[in-house]
N, C-alpha and C positions, 0 to 999 in steps of 0.2 A: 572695466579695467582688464587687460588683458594679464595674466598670466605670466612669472620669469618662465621662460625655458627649461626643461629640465636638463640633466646633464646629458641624456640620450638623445635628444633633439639637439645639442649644442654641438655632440661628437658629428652629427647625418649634417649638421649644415656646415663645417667645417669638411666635411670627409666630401660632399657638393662642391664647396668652393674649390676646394684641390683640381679634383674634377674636372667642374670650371674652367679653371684658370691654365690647366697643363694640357686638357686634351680637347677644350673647348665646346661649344653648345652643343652640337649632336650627342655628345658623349656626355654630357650634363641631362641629357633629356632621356638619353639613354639607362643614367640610372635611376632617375626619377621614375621611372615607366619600370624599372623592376620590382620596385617597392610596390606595385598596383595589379590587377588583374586583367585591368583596361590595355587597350591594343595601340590605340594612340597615345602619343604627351605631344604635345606640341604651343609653339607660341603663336597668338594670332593679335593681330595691330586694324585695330577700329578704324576705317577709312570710311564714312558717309553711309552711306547703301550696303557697303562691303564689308567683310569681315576678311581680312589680307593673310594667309598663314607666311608667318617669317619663318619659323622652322618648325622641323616635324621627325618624330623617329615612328616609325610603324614596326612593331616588334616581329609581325610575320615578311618585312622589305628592310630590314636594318640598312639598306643603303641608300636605302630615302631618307633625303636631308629636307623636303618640302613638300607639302601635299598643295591641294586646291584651294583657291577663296571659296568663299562662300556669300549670297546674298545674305546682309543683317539680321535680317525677318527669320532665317529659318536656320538660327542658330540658339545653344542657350548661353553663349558668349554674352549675347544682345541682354539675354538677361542680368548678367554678372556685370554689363558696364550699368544695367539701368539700372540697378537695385546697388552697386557700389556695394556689395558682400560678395564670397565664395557662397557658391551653388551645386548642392551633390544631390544627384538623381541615379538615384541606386535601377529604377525601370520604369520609364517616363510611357511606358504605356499603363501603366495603373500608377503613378504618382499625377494625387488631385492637384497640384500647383501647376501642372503643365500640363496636362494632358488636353491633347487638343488646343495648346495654343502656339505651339511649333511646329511646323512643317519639316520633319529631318529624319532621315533614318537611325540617325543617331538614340540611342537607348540607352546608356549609362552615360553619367556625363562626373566630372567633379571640375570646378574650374574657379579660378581667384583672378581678381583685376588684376594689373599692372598697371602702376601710376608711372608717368614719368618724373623728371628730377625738378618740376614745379607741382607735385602733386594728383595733375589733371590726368583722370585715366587717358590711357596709353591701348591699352588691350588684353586677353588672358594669357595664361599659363593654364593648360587643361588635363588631364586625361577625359579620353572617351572613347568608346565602344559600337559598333552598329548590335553585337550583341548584348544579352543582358550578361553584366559580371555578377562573380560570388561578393555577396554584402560583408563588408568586413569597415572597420572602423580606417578612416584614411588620415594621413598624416596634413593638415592645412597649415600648420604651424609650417612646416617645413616647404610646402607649398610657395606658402608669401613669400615667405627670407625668400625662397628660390625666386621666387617673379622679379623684387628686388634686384639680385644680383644678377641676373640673366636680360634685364634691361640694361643695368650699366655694362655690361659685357659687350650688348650688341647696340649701344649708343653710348661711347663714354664720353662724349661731348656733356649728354645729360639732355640730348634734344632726338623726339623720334621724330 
């Protein structure tokens, strides 16, 4: 059983939605990515083989609104759709869960599914890093709610 909220997590996903809803995703992703030490946030949408980036804020290119796909294999997205949980890899060169079973430059990773509005994952909501970040406790709670609202943002039909 998960957890109410607390009133600090109620004010960050509220103070998100404003966000959200006034200045839209890059600027949603924007603050999400301050709250971390990671270089990326970004959303990515599971296509077969492909892992598809729908948006991206890169904190050292804030005017990049989109980075690159990536093949499935050599992401740990692939992992967060296969295991259906959030995934933090604080330095996946000495973390035993991965090590050696991803091919990706990538070294800090934190990342949550996104379900679409029939439940079936959709794709992440991430931060991540090619270097290693300082370890500190991340927000996941705030994470979900965001993948939530940031799905129906960028499909409000409710279909990706």
């Amino acid at each position: 059983m998960t957890p109410a909220p607390d009133t600090a997590m109620l004010e960050e996903i509220g103070e998100f939605t404003e966000i959200l809803q006034q200045q839209g995703v890059h600027a949603a992703l924007k603050y999400l990515n301050g709250r971390t030490p990671h270089r990326y946030t970004g959303i990515f949408r599971f296509d077969g083989d492909m892992l598809r980036n729908e948006a991206l804020y890169d904190r050292y290119q804030p005017d990049l609104e989109q980075g690159a796909d990536a093949p499935m294999a050599n992401t740990y997205c692939s992992l967060v759709g296969r295991q259906q949980a959030p995934l933090e890899i604080h330095d996946a060169s000495t973390d035993q869960r991965v090590k050696g079973l991803i091919d990706t430059p990538v070294v800090s990773y934190c990342g949550v599914l996104i379900r679409d509005s029939h439940g079936r994952a959709y794709g992440t909501l991430c931060h991540y890093d090619l270097q290693r970040c300082q370890e500190r406790t991340t927000d996941l709670p705030l994470l979900e709610a965001a993948a939530k609202l940031l799905f129906m943002q960028l499909h409000p039909t409710g279909l990706g």
